[in-house]
N, C-alpha and C positions, 0 to 999 in steps of 0.2 A: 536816187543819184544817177542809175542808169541814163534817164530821158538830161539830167543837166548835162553830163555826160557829152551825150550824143548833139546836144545844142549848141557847145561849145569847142567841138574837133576843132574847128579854125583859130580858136584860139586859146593861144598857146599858155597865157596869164593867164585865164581864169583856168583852164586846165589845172594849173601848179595850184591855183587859189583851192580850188576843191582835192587836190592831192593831201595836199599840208592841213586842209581842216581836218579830214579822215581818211588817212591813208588807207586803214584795213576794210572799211565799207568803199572806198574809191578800187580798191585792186579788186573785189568780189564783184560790183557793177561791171567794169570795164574787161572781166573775164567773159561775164555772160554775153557782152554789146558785143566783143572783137570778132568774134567768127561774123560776125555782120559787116563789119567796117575793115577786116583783115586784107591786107594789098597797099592802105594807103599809109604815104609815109609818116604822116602822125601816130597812125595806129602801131607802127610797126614797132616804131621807135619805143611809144610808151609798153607794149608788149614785151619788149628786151629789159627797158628800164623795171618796171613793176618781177620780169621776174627772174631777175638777178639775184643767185644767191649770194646775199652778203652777209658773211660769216659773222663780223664786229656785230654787237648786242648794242642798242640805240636805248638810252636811258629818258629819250623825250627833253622835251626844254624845263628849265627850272620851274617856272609857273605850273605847270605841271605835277611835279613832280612834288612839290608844293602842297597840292589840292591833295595828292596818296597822302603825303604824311599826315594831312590834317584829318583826313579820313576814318586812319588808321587809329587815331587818338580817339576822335567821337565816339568810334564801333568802339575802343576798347572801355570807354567813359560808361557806355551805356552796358555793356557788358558787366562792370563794375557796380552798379547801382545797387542791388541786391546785398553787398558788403557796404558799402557806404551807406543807405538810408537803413539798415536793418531789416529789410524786406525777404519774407518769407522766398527761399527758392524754387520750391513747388508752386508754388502760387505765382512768380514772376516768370521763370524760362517758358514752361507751356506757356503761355500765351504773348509771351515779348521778344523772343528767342528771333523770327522773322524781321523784327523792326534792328536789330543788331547792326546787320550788312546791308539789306535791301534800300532800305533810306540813301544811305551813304554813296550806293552804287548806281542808285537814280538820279542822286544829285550830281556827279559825274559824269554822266552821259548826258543831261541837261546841260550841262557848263558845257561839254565838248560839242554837242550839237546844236547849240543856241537857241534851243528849242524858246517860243514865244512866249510872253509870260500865262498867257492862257490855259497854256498845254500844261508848265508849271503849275499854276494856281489848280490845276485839276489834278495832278496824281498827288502833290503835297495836302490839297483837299481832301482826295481818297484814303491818303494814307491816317491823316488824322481822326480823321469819323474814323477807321478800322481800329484807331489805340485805343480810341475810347469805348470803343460796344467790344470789344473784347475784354478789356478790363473793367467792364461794369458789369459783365454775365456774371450772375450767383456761381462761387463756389460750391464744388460737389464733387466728390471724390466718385461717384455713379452715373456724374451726368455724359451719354455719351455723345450728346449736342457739343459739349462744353470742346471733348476731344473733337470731333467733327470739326470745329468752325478753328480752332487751333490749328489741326494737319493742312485743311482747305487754306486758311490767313497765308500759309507759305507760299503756297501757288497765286494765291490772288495779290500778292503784293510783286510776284515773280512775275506776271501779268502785266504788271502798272512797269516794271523794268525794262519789260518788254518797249512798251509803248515811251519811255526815255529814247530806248535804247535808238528805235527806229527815225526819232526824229520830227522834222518839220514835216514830210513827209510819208505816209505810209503805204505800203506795194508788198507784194508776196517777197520780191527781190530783200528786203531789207527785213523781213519777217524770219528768210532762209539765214537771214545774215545772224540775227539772232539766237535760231537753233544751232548754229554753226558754232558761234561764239562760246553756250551754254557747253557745247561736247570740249570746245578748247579750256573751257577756265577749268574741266573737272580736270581733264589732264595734266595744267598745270599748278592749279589747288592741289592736286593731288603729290605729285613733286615738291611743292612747299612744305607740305606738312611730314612727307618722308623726311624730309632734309631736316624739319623743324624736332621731328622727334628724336632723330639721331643724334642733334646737339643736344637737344633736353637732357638724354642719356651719358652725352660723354660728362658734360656739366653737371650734373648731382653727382655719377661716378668721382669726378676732378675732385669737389668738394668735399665726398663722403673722406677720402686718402687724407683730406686734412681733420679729420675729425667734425663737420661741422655738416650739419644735416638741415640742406637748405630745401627741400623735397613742400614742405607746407608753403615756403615763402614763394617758393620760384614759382609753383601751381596758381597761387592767389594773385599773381602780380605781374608772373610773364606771361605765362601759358594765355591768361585772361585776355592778353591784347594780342596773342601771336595768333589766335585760333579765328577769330574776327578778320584781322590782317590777310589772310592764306588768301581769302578769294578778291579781297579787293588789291592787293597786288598783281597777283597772279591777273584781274583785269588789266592794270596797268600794262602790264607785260606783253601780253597777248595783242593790245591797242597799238603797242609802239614798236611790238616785234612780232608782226605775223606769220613771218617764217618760223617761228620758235617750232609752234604745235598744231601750224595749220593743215597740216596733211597726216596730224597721229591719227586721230579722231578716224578719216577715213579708211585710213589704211589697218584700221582695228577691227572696225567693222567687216572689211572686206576676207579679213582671215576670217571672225568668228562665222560672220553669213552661214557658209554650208554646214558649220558646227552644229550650230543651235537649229540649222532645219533639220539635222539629225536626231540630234537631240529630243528635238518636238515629236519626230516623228516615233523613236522609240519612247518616248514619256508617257504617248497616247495610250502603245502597243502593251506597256507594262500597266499601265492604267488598268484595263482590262482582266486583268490577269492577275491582279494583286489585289481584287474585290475592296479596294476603296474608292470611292467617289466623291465629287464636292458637293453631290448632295445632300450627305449627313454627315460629312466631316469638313468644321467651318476653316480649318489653319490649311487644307488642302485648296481650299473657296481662295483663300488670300493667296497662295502660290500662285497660283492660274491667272490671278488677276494683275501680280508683280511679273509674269510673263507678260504680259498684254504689253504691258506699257515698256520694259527691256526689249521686244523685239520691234515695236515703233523705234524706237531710239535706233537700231541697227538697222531699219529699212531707210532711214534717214540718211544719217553717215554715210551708207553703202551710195548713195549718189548726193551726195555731197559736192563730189567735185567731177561733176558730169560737165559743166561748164568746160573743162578745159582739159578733158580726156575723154571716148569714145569707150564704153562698155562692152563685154565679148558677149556672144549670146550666152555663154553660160553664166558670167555673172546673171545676167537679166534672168535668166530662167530659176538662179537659185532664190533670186529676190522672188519670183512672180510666188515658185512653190512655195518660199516662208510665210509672204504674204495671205497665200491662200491657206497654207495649214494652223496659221494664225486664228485664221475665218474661224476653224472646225474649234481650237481652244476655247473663243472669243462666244461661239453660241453653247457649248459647253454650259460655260463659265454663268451663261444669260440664264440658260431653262436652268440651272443650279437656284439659281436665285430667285426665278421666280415660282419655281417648287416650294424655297425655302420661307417666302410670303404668304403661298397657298394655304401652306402645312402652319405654319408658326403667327402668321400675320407679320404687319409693314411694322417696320421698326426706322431711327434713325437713320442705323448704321445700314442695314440690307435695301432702304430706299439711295442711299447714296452710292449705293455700289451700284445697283439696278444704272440707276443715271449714267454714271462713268461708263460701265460696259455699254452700254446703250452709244452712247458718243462714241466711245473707242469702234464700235462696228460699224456705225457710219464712214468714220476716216477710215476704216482698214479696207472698206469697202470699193471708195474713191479712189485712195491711195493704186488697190488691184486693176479692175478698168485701167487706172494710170499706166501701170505697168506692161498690161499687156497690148495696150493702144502702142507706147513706144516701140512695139518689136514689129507690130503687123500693121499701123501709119507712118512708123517712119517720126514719128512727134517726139521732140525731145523728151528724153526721162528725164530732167528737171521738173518735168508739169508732175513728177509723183511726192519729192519736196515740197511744190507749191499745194498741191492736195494737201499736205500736213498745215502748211504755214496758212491755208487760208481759212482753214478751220480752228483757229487759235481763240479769233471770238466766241466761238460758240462754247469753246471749254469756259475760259473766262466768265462767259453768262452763268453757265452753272457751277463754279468755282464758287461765285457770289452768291448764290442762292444759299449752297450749303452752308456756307458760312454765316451769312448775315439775317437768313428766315427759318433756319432751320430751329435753330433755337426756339423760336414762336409756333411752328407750326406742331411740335412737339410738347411745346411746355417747358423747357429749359430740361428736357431727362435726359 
């Protein structure tokens, strides 16, 4: 949207035409472009207008709002199927639990981006080949393919949302716009479901005072559709009010930043000292690895909104050091695993980890270069976001592997 953007400063109608298709991806372009175009009176104007705090909550137009409610029915329809057709639960949430929300949530971003029928016919295409080879793997209560291609289906359909989300077009800009979104909807998912439990609570409490113990019905019949609901509202929300939670995200990260580089850096120091390792102990293997991908998330957000504010050198320095003591976790984590192949041989699970760490140190690697380019070229620190966002593909390649070959190359175990 940047470049239409920038094609139509002179005019002023298709300006408002692209405002009103996507206001929250139109103020994120037009953040990055203004320092370019900043002085002229178009620019300046819409700079004031976009960032005008206005307090009133914008409910969007009915057609809209429309599309949430019908939404919210579907995800809860589908959620329901397992009490409706008699279908075993074990056997349905693992592997259908992803199609719930994700469907729902890429059809929405399709309807609001007009995306061409092509672009449709291909993630609705994706989506349906993944219902069915996932629900035609053998059951097996040992198979750890079975778990694999299950955990992987959530990021790989997360992937194809991706690709809703960004539209007619796709560019690093609109990729960031993404990651951005993902940290807003936890924040406001998150709130949903606060708010949603505390009613749950007062409501069975209300009912319990009358004698009447609604705790089975309300779980099978609300809960079923409120739990679904959290994030595809909370999109809603975040779409038609991006003031709500646009600046939580970064201003969370920018506390936690120096924490967790402390954190890291005593975690190492006790490492040593408290004679375990991840290479004979596999639940310490999984921590190491759940850092990996927590402290991406925080190097993300921390410049997040670099577009439209200047970083101190100590931010930049605390990011450069997390980044880099991430590095030292990050090949830890690597020679663990490939000890643990040497010693035990390739399994499902320890080649899919191999993979992931392996991509995680690429990006962490880019991402560092990124960082310390910004301080001593002078180069925006947004290229350390678009180092994240352009490396999106290459997870997605191997998202797919796991999920969809893995099975085969293993034998279904």
């Amino acid at each position: 949207m940047k470049e239409e953007i920038q094609a139509h400063l002179t005019d002023a109608h298709q300006l408002e035409k692209l405002y009103r298709t996507n206001k929250s991806q139109f103020k994120q372009s037009f953040g990055t472009l203004y320092p370019e175009i900043k002085g002229t009176p178009i620019a300046d104007w819409w700079n004031e207008r976009l960032n005008y705090e206005n307090e009133e909550i914008s409910w969007g137009t009915g057609k809209e709002l429309f599309w949430v409610l019908i939404g919210v029915l579907i995800a809860g329809l589908i959620a329901k199927i397992p009490a409706v057709f008699g279908i075993d639960e074990e056997y349905f949430y693992p592997r259908n639990i992803s199609f719930i929300v994700f469907p729902v949530l890429s059809a929405y971003f399709a309807w609001k981006n007009e995306l061409p029928k092509g672009k449709i016919a291909f993630i609705a295409g994706a989506m349906l080949a993944a219902l069915i080879f996932i629900n035609s793997l053998p059951q097996s209560q040992t198979s750890d393919t079975l778990v694999l291609s299950c955990i992987h289906l959530l990021l790989f359909l997360w992937t194809l949302l991706g690709i809703a989300f960004v539209g007619k077009k796709d560019s690093s800009d609109l990729r960031l716009g993404f990651l951005k979104y993902n940290g807003d909807l936890v924040v406001m998912t998150t709130l949903i479901l606060i708010a949603g439990g505390i009613m749950t609570g007062i409501t069975i409490g209300l009912f319990s005072l009358l004698g009447l113990n609604i705790e089975e019905f309300y779980f099978k019949n609300i809960v079923v559709f409120g739990l679904p609901a959290a994030p595809i509202i909370g999109t809603y929300l975040t779409r038609t009010n991006p003031q709500l939670v646009g600046k939580v995200s970064p201003v969370i990260a920018k506390i936690f930043s120096p924490l967790v580089l402390v954190m890291l850096v005593i975690y190492l120091v006790a490492m040593v000292y408290s004679g375990k390792d991840p290479y004979n102990d596999r639940e310490f293997l999984l921590i190491f690895n759940a850092l990996l991908v927590g402290v991406m998330a925080i190097i993300f957000f921390s410049v997040a909104e670099t577009a439209k504010s200047e970083k101190s050198r100590w931010e930049i320095w605390v990011l450069r050091l997390l980044s880099a003591v991430t590095i030292i976790v990050n090949g830890i984590a690597l020679s663990a695993i490939v000890f643990r192949i040497s010693e035990w041989g390739i399994t499902p699970n320890r080649l899919a980890v191999l993979g992931g760490n392996v991509l995680i140190l690429g990006n962490l690697l880019l991402v560092t270069v990124q960082l310390f380019r910004a301080g001593f070229n002078k180069d925006e620190l947004s290229g350390v976001g678009k180092a994240i966002a352009s490396y999106l593909p290459v997870y997605m390649a191997w998202v797919a592997i796991v999920t969809f070959l893995f099975p085969f190359f293993f034998g279904f175990k």
